[in-house]
Biopython code that builds the backbone (N, CA, C, O; Angstrom):
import numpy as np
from Bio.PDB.StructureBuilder import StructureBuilder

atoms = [
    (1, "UNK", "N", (0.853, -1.172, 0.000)),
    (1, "UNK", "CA", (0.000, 0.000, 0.000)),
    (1, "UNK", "C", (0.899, 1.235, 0.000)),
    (1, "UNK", "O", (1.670, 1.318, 0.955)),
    (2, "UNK", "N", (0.927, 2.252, -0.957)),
    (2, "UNK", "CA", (1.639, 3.611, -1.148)),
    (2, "UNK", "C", (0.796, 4.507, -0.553)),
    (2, "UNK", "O", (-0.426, 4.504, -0.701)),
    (3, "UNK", "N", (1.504, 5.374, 0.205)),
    (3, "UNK", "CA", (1.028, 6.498, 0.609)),
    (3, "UNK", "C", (1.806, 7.817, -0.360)),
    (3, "UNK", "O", (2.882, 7.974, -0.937)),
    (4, "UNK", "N", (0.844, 8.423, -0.185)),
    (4, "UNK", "CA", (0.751, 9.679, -1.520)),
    (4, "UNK", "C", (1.249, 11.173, -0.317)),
    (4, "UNK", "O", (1.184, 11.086, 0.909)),
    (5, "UNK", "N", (1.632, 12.202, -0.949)),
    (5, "UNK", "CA", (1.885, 13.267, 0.127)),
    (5, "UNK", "C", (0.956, 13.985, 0.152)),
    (5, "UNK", "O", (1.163, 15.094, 0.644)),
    (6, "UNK", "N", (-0.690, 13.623, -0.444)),
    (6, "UNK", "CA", (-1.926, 14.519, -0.089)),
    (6, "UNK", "C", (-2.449, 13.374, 1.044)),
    (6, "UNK", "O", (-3.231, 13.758, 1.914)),
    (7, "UNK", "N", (-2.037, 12.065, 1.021)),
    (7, "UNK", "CA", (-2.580, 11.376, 2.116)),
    (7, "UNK", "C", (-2.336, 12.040, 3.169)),
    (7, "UNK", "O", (-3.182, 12.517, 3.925)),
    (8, "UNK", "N", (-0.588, 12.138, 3.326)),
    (8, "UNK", "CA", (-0.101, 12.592, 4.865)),
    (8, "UNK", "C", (-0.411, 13.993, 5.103)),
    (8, "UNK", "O", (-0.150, 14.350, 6.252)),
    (9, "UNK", "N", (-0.948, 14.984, 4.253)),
    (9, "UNK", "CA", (-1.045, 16.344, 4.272)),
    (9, "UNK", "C", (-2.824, 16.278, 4.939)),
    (9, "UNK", "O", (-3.277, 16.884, 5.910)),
    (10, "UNK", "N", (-3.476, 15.386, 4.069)),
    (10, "UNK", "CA", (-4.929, 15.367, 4.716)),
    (10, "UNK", "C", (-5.036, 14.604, 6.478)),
    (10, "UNK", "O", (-5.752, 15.100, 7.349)),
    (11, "UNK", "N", (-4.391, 13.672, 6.642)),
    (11, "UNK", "CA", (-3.872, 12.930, 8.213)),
    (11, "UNK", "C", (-3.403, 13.987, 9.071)),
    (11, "UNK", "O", (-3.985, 14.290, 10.113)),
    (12, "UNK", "N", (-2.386, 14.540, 8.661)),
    (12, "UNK", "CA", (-1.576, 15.760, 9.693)),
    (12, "UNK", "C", (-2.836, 16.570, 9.752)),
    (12, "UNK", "O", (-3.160, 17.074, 10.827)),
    (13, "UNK", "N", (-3.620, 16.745, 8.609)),
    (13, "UNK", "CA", (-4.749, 18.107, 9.485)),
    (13, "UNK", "C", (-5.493, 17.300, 9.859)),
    (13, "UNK", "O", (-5.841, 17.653, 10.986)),
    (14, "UNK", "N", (-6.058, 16.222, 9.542)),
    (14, "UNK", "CA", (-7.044, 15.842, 10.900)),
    (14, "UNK", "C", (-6.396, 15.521, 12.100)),
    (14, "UNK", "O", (-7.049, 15.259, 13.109)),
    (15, "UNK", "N", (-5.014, 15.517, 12.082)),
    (15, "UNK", "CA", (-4.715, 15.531, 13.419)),
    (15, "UNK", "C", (-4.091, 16.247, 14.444)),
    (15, "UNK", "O", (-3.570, 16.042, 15.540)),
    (16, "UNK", "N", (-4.426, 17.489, 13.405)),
    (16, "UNK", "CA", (-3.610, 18.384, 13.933)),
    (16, "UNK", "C", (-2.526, 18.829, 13.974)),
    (16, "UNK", "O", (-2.112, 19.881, 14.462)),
    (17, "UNK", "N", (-1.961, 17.922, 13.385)),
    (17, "UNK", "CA", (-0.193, 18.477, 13.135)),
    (17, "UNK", "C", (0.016, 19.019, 12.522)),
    (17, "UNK", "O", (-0.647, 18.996, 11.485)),
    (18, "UNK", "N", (1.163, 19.992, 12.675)),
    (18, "UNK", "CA", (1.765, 21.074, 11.848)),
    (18, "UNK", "C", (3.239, 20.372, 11.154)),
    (18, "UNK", "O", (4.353, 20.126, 11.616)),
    (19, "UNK", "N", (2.504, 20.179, 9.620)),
    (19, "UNK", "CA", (3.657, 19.441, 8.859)),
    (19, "UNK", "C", (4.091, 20.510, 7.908)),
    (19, "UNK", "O", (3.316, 21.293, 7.359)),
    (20, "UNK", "N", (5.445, 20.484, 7.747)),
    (20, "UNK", "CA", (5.828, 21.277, 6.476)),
    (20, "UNK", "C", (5.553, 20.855, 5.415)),
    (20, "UNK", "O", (5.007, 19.752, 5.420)),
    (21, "UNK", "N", (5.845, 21.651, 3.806)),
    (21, "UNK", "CA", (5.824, 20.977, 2.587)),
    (21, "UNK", "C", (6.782, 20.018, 2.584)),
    (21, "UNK", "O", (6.630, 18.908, 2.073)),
    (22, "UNK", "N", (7.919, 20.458, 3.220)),
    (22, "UNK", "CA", (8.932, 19.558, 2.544)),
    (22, "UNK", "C", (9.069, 18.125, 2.965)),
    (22, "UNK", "O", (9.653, 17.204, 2.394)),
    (23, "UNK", "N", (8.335, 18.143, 4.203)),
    (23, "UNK", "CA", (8.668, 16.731, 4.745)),
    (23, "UNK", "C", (7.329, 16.226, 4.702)),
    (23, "UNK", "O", (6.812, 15.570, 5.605)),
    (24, "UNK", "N", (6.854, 16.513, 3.758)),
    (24, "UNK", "CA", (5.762, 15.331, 3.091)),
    (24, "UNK", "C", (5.891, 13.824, 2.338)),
    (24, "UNK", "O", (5.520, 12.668, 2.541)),
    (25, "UNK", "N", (6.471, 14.402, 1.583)),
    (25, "UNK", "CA", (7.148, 13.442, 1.084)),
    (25, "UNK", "C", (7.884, 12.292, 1.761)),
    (25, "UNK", "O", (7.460, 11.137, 1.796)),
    (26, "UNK", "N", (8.922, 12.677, 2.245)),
    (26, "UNK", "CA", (9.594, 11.966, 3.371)),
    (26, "UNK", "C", (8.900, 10.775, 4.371)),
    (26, "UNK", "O", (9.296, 9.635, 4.612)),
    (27, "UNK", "N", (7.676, 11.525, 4.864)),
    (27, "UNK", "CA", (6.606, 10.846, 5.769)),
    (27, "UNK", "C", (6.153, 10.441, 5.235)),
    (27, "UNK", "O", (5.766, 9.538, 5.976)),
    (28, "UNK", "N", (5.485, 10.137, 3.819)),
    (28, "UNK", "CA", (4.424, 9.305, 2.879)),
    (28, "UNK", "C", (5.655, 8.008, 2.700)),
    (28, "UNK", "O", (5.281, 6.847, 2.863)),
    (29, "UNK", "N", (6.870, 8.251, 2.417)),
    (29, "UNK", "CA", (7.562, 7.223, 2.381)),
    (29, "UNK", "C", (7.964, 6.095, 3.457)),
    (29, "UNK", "O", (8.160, 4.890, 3.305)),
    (30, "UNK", "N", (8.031, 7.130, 4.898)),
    (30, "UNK", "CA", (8.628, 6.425, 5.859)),
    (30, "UNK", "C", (7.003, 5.292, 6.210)),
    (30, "UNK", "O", (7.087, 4.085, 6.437)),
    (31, "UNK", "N", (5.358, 6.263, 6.157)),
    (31, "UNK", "CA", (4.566, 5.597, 6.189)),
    (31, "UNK", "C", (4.854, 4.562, 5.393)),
    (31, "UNK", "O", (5.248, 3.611, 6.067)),
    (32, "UNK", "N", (4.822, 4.326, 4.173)),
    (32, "UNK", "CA", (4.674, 3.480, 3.143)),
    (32, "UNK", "C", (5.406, 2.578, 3.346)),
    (32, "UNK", "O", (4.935, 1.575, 2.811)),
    (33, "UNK", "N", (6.485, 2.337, 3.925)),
    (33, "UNK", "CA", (7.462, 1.206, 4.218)),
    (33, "UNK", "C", (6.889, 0.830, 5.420)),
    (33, "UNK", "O", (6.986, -0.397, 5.419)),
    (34, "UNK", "N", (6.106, 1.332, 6.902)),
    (34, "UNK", "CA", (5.718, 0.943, 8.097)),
    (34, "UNK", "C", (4.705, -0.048, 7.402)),
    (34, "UNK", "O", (4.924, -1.258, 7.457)),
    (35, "UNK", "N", (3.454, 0.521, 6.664)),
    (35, "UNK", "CA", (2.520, -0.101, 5.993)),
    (35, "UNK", "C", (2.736, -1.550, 5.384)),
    (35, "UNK", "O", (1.863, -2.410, 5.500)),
    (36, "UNK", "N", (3.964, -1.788, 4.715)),
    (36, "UNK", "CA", (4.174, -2.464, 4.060)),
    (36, "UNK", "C", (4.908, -3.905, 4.748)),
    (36, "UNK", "O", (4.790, -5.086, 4.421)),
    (37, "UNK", "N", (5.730, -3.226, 5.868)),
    (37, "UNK", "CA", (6.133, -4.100, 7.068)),
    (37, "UNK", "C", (4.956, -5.027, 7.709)),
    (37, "UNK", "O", (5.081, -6.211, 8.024)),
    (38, "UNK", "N", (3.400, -3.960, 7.873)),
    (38, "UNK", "CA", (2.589, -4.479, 8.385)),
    (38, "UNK", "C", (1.695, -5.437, 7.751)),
    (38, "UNK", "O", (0.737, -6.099, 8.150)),
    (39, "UNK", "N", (2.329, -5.302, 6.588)),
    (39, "UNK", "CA", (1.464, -6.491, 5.410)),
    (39, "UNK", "C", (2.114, -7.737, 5.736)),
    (39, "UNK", "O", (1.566, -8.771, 6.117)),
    (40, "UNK", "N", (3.355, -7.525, 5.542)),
    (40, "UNK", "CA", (3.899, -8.526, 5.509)),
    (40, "UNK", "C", (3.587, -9.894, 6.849)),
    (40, "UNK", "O", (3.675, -11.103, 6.640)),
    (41, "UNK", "N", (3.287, -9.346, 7.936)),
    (41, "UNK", "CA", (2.117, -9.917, 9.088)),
    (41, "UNK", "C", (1.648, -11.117, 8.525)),
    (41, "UNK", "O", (2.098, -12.261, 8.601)),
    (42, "UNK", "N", (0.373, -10.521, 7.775)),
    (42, "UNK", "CA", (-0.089, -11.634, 6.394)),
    (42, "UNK", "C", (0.078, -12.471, 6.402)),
    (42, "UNK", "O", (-0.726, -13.208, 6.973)),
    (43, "UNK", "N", (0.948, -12.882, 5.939)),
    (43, "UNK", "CA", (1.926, -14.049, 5.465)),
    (43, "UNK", "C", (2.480, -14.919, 6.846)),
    (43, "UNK", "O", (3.167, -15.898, 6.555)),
    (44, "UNK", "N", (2.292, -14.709, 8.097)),
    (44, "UNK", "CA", (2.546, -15.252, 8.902)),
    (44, "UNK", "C", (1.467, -16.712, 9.093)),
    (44, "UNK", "O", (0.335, -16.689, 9.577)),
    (45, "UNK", "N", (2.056, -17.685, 8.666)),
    (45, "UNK", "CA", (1.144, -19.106, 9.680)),
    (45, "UNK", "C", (1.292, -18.901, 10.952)),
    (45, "UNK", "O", (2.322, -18.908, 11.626)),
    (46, "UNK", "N", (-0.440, -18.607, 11.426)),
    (46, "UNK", "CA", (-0.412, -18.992, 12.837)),
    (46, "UNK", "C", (-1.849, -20.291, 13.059)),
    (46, "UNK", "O", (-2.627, -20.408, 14.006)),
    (47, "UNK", "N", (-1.780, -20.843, 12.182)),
    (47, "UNK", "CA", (-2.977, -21.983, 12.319)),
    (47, "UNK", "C", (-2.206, -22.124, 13.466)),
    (47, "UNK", "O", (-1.011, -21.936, 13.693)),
    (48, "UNK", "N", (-3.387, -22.591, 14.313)),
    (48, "UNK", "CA", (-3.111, -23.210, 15.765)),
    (48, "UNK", "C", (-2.587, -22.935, 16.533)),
    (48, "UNK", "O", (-2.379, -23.778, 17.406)),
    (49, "UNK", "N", (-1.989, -21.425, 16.697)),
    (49, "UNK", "CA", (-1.353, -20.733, 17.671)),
    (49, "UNK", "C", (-3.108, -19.931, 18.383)),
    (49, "UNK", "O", (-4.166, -19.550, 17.882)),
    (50, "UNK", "N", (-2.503, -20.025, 19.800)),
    (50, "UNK", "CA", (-3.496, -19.781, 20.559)),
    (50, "UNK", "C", (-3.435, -18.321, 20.932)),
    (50, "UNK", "O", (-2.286, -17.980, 21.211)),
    (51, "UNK", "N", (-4.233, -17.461, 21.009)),
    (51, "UNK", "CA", (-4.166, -16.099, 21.039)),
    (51, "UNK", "C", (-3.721, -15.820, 22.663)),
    (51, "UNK", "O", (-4.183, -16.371, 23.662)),
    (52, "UNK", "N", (-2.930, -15.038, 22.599)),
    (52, "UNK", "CA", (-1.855, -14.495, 24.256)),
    (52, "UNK", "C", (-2.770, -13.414, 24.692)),
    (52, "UNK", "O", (-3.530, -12.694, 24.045)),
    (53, "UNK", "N", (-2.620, -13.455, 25.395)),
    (53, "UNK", "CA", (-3.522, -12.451, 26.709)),
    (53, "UNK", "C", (-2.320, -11.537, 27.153)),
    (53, "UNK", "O", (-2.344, -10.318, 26.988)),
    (54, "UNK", "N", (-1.000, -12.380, 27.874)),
    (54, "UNK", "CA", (-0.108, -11.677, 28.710)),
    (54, "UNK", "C", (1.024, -12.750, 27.934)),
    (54, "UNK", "O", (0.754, -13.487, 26.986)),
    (55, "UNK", "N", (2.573, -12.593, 28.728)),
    (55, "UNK", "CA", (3.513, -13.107, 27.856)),
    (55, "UNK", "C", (3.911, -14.399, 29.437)),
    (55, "UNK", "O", (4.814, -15.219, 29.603)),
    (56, "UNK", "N", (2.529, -13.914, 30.436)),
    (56, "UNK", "CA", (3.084, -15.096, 31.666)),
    (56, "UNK", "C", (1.526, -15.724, 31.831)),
    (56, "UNK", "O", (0.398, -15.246, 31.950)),
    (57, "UNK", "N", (2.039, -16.892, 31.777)),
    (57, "UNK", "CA", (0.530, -17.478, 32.270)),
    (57, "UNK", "C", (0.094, -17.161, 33.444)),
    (57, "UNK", "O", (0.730, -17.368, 34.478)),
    (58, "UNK", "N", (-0.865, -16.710, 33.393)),
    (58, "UNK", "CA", (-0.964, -16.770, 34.737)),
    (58, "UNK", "C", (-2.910, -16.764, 35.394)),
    (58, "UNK", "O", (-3.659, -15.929, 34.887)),
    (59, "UNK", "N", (-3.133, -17.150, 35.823)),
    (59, "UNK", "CA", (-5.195, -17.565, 36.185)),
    (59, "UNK", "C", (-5.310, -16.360, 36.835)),
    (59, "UNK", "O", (-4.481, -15.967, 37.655)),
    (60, "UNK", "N", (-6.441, -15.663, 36.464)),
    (60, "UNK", "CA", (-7.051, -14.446, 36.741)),
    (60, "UNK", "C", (-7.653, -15.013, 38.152)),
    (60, "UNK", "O", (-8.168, -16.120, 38.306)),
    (61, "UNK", "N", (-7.479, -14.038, 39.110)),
    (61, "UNK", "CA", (-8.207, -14.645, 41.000)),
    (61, "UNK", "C", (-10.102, -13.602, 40.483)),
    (61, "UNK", "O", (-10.650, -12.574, 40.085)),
    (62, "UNK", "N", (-10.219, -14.940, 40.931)),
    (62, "UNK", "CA", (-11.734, -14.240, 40.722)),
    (62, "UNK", "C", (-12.442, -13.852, 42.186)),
    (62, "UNK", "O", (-11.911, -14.310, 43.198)),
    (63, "UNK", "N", (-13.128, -13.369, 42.259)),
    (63, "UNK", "CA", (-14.004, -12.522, 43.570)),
    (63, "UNK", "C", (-14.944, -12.683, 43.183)),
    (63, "UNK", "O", (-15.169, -12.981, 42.010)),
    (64, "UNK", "N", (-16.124, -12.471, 44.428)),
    (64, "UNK", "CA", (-17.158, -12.810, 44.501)),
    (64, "UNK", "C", (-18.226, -11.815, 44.126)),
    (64, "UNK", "O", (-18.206, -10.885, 44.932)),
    (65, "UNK", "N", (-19.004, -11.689, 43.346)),
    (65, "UNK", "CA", (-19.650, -10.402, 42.507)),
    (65, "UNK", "C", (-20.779, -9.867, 43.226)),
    (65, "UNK", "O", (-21.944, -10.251, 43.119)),
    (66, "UNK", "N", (-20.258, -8.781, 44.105)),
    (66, "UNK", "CA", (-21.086, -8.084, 45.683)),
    (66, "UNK", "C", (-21.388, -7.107, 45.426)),
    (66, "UNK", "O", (-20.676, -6.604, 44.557)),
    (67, "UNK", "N", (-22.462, -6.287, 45.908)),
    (67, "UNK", "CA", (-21.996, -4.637, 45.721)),
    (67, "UNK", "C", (-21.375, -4.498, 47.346)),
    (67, "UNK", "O", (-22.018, -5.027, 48.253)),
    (68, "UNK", "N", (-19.937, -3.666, 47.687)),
    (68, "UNK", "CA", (-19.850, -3.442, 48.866)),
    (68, "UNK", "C", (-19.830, -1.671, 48.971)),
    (68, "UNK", "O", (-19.590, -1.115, 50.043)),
    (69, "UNK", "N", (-20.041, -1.107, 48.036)),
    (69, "UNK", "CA", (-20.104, 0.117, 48.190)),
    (69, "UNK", "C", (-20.566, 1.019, 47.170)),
    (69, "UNK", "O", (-19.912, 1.606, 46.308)),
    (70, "UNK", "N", (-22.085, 1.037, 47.464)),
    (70, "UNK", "CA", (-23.513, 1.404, 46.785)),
    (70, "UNK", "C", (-24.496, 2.334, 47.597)),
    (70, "UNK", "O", (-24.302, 2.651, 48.771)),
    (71, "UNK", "N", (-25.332, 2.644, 47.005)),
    (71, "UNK", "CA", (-26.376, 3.827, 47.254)),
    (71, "UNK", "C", (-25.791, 5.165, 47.457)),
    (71, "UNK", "O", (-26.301, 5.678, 48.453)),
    (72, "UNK", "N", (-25.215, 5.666, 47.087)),
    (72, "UNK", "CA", (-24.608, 7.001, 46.729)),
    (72, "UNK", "C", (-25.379, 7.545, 46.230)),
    (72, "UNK", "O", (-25.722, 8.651, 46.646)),
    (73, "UNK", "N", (-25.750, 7.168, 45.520)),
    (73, "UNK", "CA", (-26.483, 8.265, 44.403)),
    (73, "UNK", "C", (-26.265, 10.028, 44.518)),
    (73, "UNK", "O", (-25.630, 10.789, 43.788)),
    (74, "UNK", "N", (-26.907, 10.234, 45.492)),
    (74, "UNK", "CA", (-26.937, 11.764, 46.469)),
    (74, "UNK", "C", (-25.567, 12.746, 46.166)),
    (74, "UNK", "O", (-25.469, 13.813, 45.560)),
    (75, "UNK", "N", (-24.148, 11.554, 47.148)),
    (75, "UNK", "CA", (-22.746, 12.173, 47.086)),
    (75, "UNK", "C", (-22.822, 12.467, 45.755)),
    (75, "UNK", "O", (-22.907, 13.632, 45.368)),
    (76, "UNK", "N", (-22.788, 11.038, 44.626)),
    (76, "UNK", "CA", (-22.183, 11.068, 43.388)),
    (76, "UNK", "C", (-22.918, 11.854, 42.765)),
    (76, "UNK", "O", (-22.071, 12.190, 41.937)),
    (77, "UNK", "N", (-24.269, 12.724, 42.336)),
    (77, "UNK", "CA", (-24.295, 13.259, 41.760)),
    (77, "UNK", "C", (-24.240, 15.207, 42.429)),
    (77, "UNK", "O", (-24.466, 16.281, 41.873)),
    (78, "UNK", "N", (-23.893, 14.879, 43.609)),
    (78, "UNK", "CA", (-23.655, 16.035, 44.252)),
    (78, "UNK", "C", (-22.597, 16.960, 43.355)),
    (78, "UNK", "O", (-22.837, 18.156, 43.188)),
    (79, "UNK", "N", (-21.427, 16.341, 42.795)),
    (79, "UNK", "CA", (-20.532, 16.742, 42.864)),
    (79, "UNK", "C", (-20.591, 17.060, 41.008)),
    (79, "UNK", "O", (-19.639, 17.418, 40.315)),
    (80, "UNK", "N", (-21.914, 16.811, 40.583)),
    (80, "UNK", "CA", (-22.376, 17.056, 39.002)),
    (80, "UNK", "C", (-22.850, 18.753, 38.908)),
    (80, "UNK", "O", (-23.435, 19.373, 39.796)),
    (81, "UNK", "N", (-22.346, 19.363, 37.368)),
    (81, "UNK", "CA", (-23.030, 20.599, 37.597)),
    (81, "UNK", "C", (-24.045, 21.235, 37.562)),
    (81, "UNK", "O", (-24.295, 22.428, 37.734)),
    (82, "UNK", "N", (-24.995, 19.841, 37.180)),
    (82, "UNK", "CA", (-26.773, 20.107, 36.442)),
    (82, "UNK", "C", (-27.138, 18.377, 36.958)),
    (82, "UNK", "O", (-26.342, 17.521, 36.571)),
    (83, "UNK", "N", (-28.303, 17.949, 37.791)),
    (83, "UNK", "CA", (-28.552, 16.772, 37.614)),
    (83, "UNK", "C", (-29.672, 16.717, 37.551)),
    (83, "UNK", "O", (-30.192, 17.825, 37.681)),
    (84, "UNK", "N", (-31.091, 15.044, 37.248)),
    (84, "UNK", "CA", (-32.557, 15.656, 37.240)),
    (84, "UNK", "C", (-32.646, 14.319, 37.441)),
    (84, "UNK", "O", (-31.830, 13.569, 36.905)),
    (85, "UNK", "N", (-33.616, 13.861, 38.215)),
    (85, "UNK", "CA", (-34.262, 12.556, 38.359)),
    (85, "UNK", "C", (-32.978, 11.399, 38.576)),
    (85, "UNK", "O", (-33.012, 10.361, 37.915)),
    (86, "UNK", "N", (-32.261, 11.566, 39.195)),
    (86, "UNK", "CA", (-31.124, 10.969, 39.995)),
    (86, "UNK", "C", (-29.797, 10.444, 38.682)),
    (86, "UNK", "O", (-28.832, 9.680, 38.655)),
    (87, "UNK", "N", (-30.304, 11.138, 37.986)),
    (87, "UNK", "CA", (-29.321, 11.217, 36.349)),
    (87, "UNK", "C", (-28.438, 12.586, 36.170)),
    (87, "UNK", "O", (-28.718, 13.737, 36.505)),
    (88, "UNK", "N", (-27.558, 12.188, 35.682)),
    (88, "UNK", "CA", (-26.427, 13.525, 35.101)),
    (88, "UNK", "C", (-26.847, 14.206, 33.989)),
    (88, "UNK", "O", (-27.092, 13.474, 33.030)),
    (89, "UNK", "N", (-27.030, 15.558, 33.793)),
    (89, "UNK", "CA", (-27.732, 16.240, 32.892)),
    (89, "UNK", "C", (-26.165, 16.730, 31.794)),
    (89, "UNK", "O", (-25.146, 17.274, 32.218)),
    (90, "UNK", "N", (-26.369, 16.436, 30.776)),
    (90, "UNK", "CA", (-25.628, 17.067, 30.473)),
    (90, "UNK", "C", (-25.715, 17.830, 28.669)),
    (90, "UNK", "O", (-26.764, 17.759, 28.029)),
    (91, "UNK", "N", (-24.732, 18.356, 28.225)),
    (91, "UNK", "CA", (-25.742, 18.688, 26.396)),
    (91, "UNK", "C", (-25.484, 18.375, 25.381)),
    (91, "UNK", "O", (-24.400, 18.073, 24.882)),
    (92, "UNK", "N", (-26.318, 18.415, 25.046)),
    (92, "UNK", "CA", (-26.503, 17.793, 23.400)),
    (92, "UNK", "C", (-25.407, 17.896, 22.617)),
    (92, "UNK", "O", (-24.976, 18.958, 22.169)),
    (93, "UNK", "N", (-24.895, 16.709, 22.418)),
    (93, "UNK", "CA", (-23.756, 16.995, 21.411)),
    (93, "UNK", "C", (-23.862, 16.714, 20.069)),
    (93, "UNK", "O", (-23.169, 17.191, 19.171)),
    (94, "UNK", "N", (-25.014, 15.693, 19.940)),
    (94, "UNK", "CA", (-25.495, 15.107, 17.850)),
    (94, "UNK", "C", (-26.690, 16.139, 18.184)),
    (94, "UNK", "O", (-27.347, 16.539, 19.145)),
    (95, "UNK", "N", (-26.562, 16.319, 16.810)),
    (95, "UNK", "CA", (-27.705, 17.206, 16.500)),
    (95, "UNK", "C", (-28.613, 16.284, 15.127)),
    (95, "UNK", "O", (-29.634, 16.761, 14.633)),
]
sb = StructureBuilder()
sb.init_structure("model")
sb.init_model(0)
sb.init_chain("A")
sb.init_seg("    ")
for serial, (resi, resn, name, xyz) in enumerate(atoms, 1):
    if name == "N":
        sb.init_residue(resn, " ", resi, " ")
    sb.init_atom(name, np.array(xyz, "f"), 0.0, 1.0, " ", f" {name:<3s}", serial, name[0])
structure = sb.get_structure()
């Protein structure tokens, strides 16, 4: 996959970065080789490799599923700047 220097010019403004002209180029390339590293993944056989969690085995300690510290309601929305019917008020962000 090639990256183009209107790719990295359109990426840097959605992300905000302040890229020069000149090192457009440069970055569409250095992308384009990361990209291409990541293809190569692909091509990896992992039939029958079991997906890793951590790099140590190790058994998750399980606990017993309690509430030990509940009915707040009151504190927790005390500390809200608008609340209504024991809910957090807050605004509209989709229109």
């Amino acid at each position: 996959m090639a990256i183009d220097a209107a790719t990295v010019r359109k990426v840097a403004h959605l992300a905000r970065i302040k890229t020069p002209e000149d090192r457009l180029e440069p970055l569409a390339q250095e992308l384009t080789g990361i990209l291409n590293w990541i293809e190569q993944l692909d091509e990896v056989d992992i039939e029958g490799v079991e997906p890793m969690t951590s790099n140590v085995s190790q058994p998750l300690r399980l606990r017993n599923d309690v509430v030990t510290d509940g009915d707040k309601v009151a504190e927790v929305l005390s500390n809200a700047p608008k609340a209504a019917d024991g809910f957090f008020v807050v605004p509209k962000v989709v229109e």
